[in-house]
LONU-700382 format. One record per residue (C-alpha): residue number from 1; residue in one letter; x, y, z. Coordinates in steps of 0.5 Angstrom, whole numbers, always signed. Layout:
<recs>
REC    n  res   east  north     up
REC  NUM    A      X      Y      Z
...
</recs>
This chain:
<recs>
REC    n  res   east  north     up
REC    1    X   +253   +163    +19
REC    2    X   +256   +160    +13
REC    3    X   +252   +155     +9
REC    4    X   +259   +150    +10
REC    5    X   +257   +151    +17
REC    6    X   +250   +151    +16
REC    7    X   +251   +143    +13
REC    8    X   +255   +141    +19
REC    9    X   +250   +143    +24
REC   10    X   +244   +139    +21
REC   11    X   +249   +133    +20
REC   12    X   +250   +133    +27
REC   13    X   +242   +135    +29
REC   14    X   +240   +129    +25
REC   15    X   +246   +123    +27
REC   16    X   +244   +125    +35
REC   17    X   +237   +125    +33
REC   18    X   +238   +117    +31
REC   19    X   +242   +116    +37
REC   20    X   +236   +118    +42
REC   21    X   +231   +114    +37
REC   22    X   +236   +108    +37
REC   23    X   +237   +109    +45
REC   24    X   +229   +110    +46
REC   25    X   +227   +104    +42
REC   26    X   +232   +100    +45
REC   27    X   +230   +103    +52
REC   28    X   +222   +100    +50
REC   29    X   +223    +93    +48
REC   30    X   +228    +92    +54
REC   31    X   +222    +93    +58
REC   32    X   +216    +88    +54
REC   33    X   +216    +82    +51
REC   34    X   +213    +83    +43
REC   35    X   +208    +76    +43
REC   36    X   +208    +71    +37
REC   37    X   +204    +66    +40
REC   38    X   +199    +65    +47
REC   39    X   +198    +57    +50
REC   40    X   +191    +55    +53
REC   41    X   +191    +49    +58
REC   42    X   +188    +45    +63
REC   43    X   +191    +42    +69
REC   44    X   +188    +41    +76
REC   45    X   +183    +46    +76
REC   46    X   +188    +51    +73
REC   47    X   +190    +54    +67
REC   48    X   +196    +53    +64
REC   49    X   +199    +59    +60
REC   50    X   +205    +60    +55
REC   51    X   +207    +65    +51
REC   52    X   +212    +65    +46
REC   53    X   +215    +71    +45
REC   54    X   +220    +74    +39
REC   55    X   +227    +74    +40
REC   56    X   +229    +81    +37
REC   57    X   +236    +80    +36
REC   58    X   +233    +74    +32
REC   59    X   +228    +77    +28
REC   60    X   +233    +83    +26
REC   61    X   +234    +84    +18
REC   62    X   +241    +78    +16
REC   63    X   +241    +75    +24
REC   64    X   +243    +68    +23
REC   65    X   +241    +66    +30
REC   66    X   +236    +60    +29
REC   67    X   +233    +62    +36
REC   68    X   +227    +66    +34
REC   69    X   +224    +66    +41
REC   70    X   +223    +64    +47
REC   71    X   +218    +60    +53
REC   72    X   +214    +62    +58
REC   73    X   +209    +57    +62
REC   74    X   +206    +58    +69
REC   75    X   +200    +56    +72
REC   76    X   +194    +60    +74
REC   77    X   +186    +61    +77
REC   78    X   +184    +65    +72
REC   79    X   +189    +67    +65
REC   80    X   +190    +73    +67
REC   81    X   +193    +71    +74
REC   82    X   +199    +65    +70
REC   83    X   +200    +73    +65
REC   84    X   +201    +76    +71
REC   85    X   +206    +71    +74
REC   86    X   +210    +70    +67
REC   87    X   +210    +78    +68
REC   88    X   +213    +77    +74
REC   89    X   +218    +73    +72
REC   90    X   +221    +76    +65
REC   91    X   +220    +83    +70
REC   92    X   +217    +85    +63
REC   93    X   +210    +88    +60
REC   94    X   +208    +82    +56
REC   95    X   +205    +85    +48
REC   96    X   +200    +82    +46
REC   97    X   +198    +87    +40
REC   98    X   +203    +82    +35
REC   99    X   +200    +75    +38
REC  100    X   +200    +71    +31
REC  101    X   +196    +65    +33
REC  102    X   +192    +62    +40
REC  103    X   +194    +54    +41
REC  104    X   +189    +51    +45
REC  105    X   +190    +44    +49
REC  106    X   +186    +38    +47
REC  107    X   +184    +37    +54
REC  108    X   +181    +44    +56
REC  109    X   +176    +44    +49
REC  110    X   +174    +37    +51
REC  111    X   +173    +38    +60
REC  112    X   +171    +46    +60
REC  113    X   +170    +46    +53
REC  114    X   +171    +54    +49
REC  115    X   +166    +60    +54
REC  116    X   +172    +61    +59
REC  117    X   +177    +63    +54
REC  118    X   +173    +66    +49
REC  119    X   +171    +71    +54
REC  120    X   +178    +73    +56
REC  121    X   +181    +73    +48
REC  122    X   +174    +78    +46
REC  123    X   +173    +82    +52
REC  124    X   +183    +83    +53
REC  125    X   +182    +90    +48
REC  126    X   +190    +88    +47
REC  127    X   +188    +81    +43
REC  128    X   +187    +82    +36
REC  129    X   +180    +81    +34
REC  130    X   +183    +77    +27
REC  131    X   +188    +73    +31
REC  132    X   +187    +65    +28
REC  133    X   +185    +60    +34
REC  134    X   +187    +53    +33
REC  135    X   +187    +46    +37
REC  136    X   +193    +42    +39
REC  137    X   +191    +33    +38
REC  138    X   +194    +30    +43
REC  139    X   +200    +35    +46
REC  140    X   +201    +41    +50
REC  141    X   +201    +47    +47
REC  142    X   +207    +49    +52
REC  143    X   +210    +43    +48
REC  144    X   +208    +46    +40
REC  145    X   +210    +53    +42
REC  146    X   +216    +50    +44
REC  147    X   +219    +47    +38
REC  148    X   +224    +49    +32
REC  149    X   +221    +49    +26
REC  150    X   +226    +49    +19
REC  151    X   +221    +54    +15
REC  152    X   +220    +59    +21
REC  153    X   +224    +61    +27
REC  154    X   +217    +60    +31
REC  155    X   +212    +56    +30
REC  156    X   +207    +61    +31
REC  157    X   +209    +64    +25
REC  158    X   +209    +57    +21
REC  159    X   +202    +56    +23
REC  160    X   +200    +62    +19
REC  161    X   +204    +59    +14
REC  162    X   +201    +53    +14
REC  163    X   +193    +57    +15
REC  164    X   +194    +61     +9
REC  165    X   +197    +56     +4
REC  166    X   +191    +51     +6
REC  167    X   +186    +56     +3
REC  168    X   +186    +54     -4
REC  169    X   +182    +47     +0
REC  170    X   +179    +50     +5
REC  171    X   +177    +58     +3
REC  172    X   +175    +61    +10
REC  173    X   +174    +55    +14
REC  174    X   +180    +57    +16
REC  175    X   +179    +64    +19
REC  176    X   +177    +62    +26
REC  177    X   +178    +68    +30
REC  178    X   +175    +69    +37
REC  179    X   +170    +73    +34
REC  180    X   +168    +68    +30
REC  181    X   +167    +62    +34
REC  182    X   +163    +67    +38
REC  183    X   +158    +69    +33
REC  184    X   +157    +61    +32
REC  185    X   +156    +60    +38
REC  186    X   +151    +66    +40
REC  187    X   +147    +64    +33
REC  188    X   +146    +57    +35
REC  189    X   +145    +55    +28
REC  190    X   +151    +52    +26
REC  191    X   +156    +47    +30
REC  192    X   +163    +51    +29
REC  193    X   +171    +47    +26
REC  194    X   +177    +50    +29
REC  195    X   +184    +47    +25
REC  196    X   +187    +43    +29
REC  197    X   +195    +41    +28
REC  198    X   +199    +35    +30
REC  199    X   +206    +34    +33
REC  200    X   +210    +28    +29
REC  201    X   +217    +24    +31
REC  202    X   +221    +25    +36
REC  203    X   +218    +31    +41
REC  204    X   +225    +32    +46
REC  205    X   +229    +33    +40
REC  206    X   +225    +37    +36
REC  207    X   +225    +42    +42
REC  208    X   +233    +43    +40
REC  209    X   +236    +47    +34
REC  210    X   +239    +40    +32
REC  211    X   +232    +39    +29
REC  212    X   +233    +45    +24
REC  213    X   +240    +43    +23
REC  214    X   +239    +36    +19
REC  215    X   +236    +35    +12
REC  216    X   +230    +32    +15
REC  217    X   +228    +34    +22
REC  218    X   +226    +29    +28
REC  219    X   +219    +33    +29
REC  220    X   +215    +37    +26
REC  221    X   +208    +40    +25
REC  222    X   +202    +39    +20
REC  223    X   +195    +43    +19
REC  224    X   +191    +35    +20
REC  225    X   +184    +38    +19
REC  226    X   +178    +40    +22
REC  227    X   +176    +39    +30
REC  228    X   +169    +39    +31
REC  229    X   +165    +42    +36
REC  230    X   +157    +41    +39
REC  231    X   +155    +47    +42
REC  232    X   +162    +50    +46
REC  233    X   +166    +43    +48
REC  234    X   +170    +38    +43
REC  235    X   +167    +32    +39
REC  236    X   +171    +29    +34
REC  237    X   +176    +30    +29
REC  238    X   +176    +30    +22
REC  239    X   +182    +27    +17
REC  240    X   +185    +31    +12
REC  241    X   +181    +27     +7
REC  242    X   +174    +29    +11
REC  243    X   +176    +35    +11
REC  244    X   +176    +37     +4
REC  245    X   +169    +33     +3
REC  246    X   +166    +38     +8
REC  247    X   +169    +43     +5
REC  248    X   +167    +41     -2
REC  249    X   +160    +41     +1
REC  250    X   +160    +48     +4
REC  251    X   +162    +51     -2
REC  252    X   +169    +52     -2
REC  253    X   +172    +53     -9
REC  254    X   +178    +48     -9
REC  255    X   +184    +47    -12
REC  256    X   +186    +40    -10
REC  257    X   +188    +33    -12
REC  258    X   +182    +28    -12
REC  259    X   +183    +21    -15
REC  260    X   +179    +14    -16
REC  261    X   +179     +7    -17
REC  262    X   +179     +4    -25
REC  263    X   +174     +1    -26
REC  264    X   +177     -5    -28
REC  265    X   +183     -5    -25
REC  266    X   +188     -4    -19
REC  267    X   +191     +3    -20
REC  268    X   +187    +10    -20
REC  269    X   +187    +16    -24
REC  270    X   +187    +23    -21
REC  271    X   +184    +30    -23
REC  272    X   +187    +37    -20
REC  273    X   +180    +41    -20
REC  274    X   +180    +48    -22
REC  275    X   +173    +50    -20
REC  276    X   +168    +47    -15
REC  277    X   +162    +49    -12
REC  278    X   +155    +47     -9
REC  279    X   +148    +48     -6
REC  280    X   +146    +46     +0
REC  281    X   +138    +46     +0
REC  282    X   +132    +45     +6
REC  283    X   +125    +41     +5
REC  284    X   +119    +41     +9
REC  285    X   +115    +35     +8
REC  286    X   +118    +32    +12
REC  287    X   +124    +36    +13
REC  288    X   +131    +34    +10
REC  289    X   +136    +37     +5
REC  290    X   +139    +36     -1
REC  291    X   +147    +37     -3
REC  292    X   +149    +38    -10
REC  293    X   +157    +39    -12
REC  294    X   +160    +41    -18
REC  295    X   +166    +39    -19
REC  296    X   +171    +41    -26
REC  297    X   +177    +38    -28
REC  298    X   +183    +37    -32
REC  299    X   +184    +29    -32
REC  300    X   +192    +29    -30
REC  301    X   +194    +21    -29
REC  302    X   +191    +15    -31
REC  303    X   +192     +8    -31
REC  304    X   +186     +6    -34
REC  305    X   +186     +5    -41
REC  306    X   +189     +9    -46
REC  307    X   +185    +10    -52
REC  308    X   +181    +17    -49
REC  309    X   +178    +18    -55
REC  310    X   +173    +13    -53
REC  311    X   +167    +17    -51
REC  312    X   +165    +11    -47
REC  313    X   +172    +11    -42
REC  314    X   +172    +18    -41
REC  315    X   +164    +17    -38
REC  316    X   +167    +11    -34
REC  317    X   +171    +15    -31
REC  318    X   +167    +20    -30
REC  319    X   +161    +16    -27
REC  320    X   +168    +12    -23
REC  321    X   +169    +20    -20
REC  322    X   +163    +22    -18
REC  323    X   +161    +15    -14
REC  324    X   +169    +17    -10
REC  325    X   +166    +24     -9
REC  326    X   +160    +22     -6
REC  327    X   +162    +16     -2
REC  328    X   +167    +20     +1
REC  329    X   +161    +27     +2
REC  330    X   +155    +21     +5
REC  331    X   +162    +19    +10
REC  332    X   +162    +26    +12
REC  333    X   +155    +26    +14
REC  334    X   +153    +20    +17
REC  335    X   +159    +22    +22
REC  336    X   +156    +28    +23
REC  337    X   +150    +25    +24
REC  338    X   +153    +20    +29
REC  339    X   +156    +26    +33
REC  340    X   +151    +30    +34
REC  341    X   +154    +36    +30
REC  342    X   +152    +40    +24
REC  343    X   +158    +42    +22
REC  344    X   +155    +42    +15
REC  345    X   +150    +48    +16
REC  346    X   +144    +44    +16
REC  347    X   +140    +49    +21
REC  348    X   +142    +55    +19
REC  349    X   +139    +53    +11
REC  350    X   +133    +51    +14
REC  351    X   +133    +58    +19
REC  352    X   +134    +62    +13
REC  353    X   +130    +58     +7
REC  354    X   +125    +56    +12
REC  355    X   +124    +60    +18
REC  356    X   +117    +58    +20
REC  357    X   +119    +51    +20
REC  358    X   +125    +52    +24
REC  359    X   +121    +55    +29
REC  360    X   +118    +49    +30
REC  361    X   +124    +44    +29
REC  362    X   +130    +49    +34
REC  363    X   +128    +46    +41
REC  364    X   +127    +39    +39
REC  365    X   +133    +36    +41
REC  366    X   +138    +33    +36
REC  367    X   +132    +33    +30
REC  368    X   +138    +32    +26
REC  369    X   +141    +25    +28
REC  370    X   +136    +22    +22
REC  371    X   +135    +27    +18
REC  372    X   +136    +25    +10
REC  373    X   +141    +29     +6
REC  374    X   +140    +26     -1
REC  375    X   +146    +28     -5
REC  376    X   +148    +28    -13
REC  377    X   +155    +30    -15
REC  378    X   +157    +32    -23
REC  379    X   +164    +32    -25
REC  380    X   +166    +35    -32
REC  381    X   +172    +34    -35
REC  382    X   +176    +40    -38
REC  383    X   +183    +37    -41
REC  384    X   +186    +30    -41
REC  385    X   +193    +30    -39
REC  386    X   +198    +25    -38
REC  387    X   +197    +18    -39
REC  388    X   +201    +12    -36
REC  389    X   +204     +8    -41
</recs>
């Protein structure tokens, strides 16, 4: 056999090889349904599950089509029996090795509270151990998992985008995997925060591709906050605003924003953080804590004055700075206090500084609701920017 024939022979080997593969790939997804994002309600004593799953011919290289995936809801018992039931329906495998975020309703975390679904999302070998889990204010997840968003194909996706994009605020505060909520929860030292994300403008039309054929889109979705939780079930929700304080004072290194009042005068100034940090301290005659923050800054916008060569302004607004930050810390606490959580930490300073004492304190109920956290808030200024004119 010559080498011209040689050639051809391996040609052709390699061409029917990538047929087969293509065919046997084609094959396998025709038989399952690649998960991207799995909603947990509640109504009448029964889960109701949603999957949304990928659209393939969507999500290949250079597709134009918007439609990035679709929805499938069905009610059940248990979760496993509504999959089952969705699995009936699409008569496909669904796969939920690719889920990219769980969607829980506001409604199962407030009347069943978290134990029923963390148990099957950590004991389903096929649910990623990473997977980020968040909570939908007001609206059914059947409803968020349905809409188009203009940035990603599926709003699964956009959640991790908007969750990765949120840490230079809130560092891993974030991560909320199912694995993680159970530690907090076996620990008993610490009230968990799950994000939570909120559905704006016209819902119905949000779930058409006309909202992502138009400069502005009639629904969309943000990243709010932190939802708070006492023990398993839903407190309270935190701003955005609160949530920044609360991270600030669980030591988050942040980049963001902060701005103040003058101090004589209607406008405000602001500072973009460059570096933040705190401490969180237990004491025990009597028990209470002690919360330090240092915050350093460029000072970007000011409208309070321009002459910043004056060592007496730039205290000023310093001290203007520092008063902004604390009083916004103590809302935090005092709101907290008034739940009866303690997404602060406070147990778990005072079960790892003082563990005698926290022997003594663990079986008395809500102990925390009136103790004192004294806080102190340093800022420094790095550079000075702009100056209103």
């Amino acid at each position: 056999m010559n080498l011209s024939k040689l050639r051809l022979i391996t040609i052709l080997f390699i061409l029917l090889g990538s047929i087969i593969v293509g065919y046997i790939k084609n094959s396998q997804l025709n038989e399952v349904e690649l998960v991207s994002g799995l909603g947990i309600d509640q109504l009448d004593d029964q889960y109701v599950v949603t999957l949304q799953v990928f659209n393939p011919s969507a999500n290949q290289k250079n597709s134009v089509d918007p439609t990035g995936g679709f929805t499938y809801t069905q009610k059940g018992k248990t979760i496993p029996e509504a999959i089952e039931k969705i699995k009936k329906e699409t008569l496909k495998e669904p796969i939920l090795d690719t889920l990219q975020v769980v969607t829980l309703s506001e409604r199962l975390v407030k009347e069943e509270g978290l134990n029923e679904t963390l148990d099957f999302l950590v004991r389903n070998p096929r649910v990623p151990a990473s997977i980020n889990t968040i909570i939908v204010k007001n609206d059914r997840p059947e409803l968020f998992l349905t809409l188009f968003t203009p940035q990603e194909k599926l709003t699964a996706l956009y959640t991790n985008t908007m969750l990765k994009n949120s840490k230079e605020v809130w560092g891993n505060l974030v991560n909320s995997s199912s694995e993680r909520i159970l530690s907090y929860l076996t620990d008993h030292t610490s009230d968990i925060i799950i994000p939570y994300v909120e559905i704006h403008g016209d819902i119905d039309k949000g779930m058409t591709k006309g909202n992502i054929e138009e400069f502005s889109p009639a629904a969309h979705i943000s990243l709010e906050g932190f939802a708070t939780f006492k023990g398993e079930k839903f407190s309270s929700y935190l701003t955005n605003e609160e949530s920044n304080s609360l991270a600030l004072m669980k030591g988050i290194d942040q980049v963001v924003n902060i701005s103040a009042p003058c101090p004589d005068s209607d406008d405000e100034f602001t500072m973009n953080t460059i570096s933040t940090s705190s401490s969180l301290k237990a004491e025990t005659q009597p028990v209470s804590f002690r919360v330090k923050v240092k915050v350093k800054g460029n000072l970007e916008q000011i409208g309070c004055g321009k002459d910043l060569t004056k060592l007496s302004l730039k205290n000023t607004l310093k001290s203007q700075l520092e008063k902004k930050i604390k009083a916004d810390i103590e809302a935090v606490i005092k709101k907290a206090q008034e739940d009866g959580t303690d997404v602060l930490g406070l147990k778990d300073a005072l079960y790892r500084q003082e563990p005698n004492i926290w022997a003594k304190k663990r079986n008395e109920k809500d102990f925390l609701s009136n103790v004192n956290v004294d806080t102190s808030v340093n800022v420094e200024f790095i550079r000075f920017g702009h100056i209103k004119q």
